[in-house]
Backbone as CSV, one residue per row, in Angstrom:
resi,resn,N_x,N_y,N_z,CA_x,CA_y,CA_z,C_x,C_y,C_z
1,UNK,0.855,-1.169,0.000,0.000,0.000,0.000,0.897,1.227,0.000
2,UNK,0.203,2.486,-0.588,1.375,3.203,-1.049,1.174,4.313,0.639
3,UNK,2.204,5.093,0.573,2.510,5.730,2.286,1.157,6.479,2.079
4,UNK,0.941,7.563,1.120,-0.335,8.347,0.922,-1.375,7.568,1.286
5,UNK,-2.007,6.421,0.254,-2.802,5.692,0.614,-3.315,5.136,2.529
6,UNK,-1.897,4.602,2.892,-1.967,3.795,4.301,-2.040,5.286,5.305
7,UNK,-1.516,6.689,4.704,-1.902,7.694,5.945,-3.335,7.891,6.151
8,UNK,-3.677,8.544,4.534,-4.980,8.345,4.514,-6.048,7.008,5.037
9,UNK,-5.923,5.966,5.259,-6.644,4.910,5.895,-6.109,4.994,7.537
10,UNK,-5.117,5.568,7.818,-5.118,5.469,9.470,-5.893,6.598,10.008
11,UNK,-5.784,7.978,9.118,-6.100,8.904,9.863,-8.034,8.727,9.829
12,UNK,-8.702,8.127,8.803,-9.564,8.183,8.583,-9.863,6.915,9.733
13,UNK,-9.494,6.107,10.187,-9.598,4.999,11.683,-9.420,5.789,12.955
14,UNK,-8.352,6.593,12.674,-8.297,7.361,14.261,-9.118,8.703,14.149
15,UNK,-9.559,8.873,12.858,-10.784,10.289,13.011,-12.256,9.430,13.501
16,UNK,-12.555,8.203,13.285,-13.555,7.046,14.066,-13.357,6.896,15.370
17,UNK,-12.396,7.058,15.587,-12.403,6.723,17.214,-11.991,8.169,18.254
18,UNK,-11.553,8.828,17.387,-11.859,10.200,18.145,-12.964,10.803,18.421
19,UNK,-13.811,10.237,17.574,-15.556,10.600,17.227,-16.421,9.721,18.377
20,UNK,-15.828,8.946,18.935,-16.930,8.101,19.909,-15.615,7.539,20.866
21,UNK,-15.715,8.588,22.100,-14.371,7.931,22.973,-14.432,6.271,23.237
22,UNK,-13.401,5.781,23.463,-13.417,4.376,24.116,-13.498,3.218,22.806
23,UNK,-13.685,3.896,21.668,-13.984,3.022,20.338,-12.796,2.577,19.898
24,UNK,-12.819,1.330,18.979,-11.895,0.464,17.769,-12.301,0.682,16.236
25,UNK,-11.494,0.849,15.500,-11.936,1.213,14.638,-10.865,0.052,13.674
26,UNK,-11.280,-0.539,12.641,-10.548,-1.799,12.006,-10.991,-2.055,10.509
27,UNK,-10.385,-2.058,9.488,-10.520,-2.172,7.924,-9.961,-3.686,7.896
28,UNK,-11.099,-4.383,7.675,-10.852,-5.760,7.459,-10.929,-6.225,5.636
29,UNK,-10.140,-7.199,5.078,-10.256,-7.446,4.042,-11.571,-8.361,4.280
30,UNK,-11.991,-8.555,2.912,-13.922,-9.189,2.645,-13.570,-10.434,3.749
31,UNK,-12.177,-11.229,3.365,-11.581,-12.535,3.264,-12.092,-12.851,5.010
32,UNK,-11.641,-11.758,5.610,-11.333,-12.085,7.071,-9.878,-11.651,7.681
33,UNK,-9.159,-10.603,7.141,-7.906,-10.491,7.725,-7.827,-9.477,8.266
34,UNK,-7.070,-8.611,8.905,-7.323,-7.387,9.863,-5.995,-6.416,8.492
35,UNK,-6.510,-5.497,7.991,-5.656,-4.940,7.311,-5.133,-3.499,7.879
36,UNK,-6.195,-3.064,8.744,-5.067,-1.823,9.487,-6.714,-1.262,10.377
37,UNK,-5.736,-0.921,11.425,-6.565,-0.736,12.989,-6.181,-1.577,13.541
38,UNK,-7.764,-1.427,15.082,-7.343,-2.059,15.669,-8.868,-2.553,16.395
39,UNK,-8.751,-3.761,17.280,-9.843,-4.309,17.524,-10.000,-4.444,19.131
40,UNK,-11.576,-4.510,19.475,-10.951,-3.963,21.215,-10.329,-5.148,21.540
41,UNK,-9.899,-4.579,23.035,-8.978,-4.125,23.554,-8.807,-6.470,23.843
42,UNK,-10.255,-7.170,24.264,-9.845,-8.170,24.634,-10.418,-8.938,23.662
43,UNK,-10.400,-8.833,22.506,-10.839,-9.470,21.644,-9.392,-10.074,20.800
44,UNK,-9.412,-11.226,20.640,-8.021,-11.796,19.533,-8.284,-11.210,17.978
45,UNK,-7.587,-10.619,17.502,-7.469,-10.025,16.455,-7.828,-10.923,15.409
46,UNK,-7.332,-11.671,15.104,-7.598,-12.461,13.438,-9.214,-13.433,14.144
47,UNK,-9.414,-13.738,14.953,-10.548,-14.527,15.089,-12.171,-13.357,14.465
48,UNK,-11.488,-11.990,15.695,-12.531,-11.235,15.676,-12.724,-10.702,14.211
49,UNK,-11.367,-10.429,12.838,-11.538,-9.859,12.067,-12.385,-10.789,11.113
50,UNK,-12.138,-12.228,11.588,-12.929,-13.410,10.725,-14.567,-13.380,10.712
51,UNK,-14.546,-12.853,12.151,-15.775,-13.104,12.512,-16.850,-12.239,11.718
52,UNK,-16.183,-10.928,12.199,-16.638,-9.664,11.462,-17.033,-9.813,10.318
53,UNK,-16.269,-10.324,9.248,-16.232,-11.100,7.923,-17.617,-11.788,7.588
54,UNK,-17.432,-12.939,8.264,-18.604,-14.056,8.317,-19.967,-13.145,8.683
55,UNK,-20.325,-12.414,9.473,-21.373,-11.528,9.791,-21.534,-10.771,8.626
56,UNK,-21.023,-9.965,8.679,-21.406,-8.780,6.965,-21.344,-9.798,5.258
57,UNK,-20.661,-11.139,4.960,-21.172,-11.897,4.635,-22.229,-12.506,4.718
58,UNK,-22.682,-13.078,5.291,-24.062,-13.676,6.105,-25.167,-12.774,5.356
59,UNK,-24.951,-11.470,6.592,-26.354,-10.321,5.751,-25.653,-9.606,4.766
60,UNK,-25.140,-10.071,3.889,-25.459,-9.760,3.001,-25.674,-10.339,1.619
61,UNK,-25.616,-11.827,1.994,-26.247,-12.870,1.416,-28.061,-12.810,1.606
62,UNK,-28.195,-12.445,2.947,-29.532,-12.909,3.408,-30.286,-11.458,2.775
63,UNK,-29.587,-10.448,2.736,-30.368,-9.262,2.019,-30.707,-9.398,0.435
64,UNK,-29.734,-10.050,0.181,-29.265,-10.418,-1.235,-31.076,-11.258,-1.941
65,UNK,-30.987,-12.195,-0.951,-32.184,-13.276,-1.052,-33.490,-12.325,-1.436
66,UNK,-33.464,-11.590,-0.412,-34.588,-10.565,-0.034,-34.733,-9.573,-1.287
67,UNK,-33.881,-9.546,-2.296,-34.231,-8.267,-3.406,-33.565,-7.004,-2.796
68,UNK,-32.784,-6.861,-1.532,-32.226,-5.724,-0.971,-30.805,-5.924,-1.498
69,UNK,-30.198,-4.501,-0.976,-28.765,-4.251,-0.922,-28.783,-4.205,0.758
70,UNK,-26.965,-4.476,1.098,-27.069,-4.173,2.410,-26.129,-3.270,2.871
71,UNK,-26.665,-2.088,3.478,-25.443,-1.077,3.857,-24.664,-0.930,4.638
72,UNK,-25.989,-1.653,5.976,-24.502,-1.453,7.134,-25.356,-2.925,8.169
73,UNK,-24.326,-3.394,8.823,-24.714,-4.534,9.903,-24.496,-3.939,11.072
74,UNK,-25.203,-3.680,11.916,-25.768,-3.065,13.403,-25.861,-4.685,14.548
75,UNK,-25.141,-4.662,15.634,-24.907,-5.115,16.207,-25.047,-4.803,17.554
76,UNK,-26.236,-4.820,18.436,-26.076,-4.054,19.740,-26.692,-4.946,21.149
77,UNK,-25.246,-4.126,21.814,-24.698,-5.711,23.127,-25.558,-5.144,24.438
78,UNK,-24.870,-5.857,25.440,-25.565,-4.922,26.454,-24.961,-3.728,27.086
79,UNK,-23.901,-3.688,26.539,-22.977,-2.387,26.538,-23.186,-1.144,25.781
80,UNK,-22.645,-1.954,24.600,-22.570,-0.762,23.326,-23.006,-1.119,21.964
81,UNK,-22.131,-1.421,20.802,-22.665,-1.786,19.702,-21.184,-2.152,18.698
82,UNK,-21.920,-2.951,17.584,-20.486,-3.602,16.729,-21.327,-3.303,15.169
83,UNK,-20.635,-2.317,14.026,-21.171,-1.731,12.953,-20.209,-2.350,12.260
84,UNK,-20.679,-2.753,11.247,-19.927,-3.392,9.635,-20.038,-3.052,9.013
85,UNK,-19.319,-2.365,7.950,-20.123,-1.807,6.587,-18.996,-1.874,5.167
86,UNK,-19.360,-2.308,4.045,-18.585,-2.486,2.848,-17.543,-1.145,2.988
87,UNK,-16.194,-1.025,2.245,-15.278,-0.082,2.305,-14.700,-0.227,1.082
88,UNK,-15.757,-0.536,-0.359,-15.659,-0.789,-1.415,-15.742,-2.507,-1.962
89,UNK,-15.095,-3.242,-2.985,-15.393,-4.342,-3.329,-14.710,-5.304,-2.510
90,UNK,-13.337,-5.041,-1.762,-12.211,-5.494,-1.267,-12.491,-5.430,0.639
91,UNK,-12.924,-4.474,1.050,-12.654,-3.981,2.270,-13.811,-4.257,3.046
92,UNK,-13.937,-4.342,4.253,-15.104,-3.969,5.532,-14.416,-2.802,6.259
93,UNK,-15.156,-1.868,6.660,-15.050,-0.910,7.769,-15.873,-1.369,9.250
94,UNK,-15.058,-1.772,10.230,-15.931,-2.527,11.331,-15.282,-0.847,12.207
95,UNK,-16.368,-0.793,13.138,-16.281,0.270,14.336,-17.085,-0.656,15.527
96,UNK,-15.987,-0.804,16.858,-16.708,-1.069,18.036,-16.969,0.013,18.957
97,UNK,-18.159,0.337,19.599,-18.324,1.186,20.142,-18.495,0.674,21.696
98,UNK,-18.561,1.226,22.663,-18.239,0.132,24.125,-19.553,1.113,24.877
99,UNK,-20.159,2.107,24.083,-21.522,2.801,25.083,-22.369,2.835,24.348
100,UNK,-23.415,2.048,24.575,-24.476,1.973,23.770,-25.122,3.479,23.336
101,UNK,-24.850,4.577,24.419,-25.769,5.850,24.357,-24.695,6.440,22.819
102,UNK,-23.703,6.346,22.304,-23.130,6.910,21.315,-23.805,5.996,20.118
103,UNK,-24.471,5.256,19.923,-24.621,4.145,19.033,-25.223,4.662,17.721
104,UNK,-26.168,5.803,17.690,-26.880,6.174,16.761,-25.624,7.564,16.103
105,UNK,-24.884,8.133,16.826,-24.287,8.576,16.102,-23.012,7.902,15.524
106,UNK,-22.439,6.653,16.073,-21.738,6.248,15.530,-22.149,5.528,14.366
107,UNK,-22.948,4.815,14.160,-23.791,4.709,12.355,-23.561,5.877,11.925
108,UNK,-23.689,7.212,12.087,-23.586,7.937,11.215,-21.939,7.956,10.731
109,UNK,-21.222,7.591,11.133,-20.175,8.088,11.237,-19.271,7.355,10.135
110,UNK,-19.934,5.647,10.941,-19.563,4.142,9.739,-20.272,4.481,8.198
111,UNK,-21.861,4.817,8.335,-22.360,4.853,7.201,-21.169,5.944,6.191
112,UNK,-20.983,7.395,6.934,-19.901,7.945,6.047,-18.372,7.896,5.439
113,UNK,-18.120,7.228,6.449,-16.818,6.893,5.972,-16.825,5.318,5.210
114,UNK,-17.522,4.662,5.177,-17.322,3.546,4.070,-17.021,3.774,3.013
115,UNK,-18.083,5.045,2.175,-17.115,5.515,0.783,-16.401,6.187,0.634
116,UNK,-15.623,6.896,1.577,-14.087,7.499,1.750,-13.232,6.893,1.672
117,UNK,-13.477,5.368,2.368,-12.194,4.249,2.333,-12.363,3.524,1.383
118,UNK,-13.280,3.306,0.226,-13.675,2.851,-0.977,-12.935,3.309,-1.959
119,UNK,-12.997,4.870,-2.100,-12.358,5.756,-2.785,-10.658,5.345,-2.661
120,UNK,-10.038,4.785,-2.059,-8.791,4.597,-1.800,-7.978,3.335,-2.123
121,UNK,-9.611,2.393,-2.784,-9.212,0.584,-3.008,-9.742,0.362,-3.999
């Protein structure tokens, strides 16, 4: 990845997590691999980036069925919330958020930056 490219994809991860304190912010390939970020804090990295994977796969097979497109996968714990969203043909943009009360603005945040990091792959 070229230095321009990889600044632009960090700063656009740490402008996500400056936006909702206590957050992870992580660009996973479609595949399942963790390509830059980071994932919380007690979660194993390549399991969780798999997982992530398999989920935004999943729905978006199951939207697929349905005659829909799917934009974003919403995930909410008894904490906070876990957002997935395409980052072009190649990428996922996953954001963990750890307070549920930030949850509606952090969708806004995933929904916008998915085609910023699209633009870059």
């Amino acid at each position: 990845m070229s230095s321009a490219r990889e600044g632009a994809v960090r700063d656009l991860l740490e402008e996500l997590e400056r936006s909702v304190p206590g957050s992870t912010a992580a660009l996973l390939t479609r595949s399942g691999s963790l390509f830059a970020g980071r994932t919380p804090h007690d979660a194993p990295r390549e399991p969780y980036a798999a997982m992530m994977a398999v989920l935004h796969g999943a729905s978006e097979a199951g939207t697929a069925e349905m005659g829909e497109e799917l934009h974003i996968v919403q995930i909410h714990t008894s904490k906070g919330a876990v957002f997935v969203t395409g980052a072009g043909r190649k990428m996922l943009l996953v954001l963990h958020v750890p307070d549920s009360a930030a949850a509606e603005a952090a969708a806004k945040q995933v929904r916008a930056a998915g085609p910023r990091l699209a633009e870059l792959f």
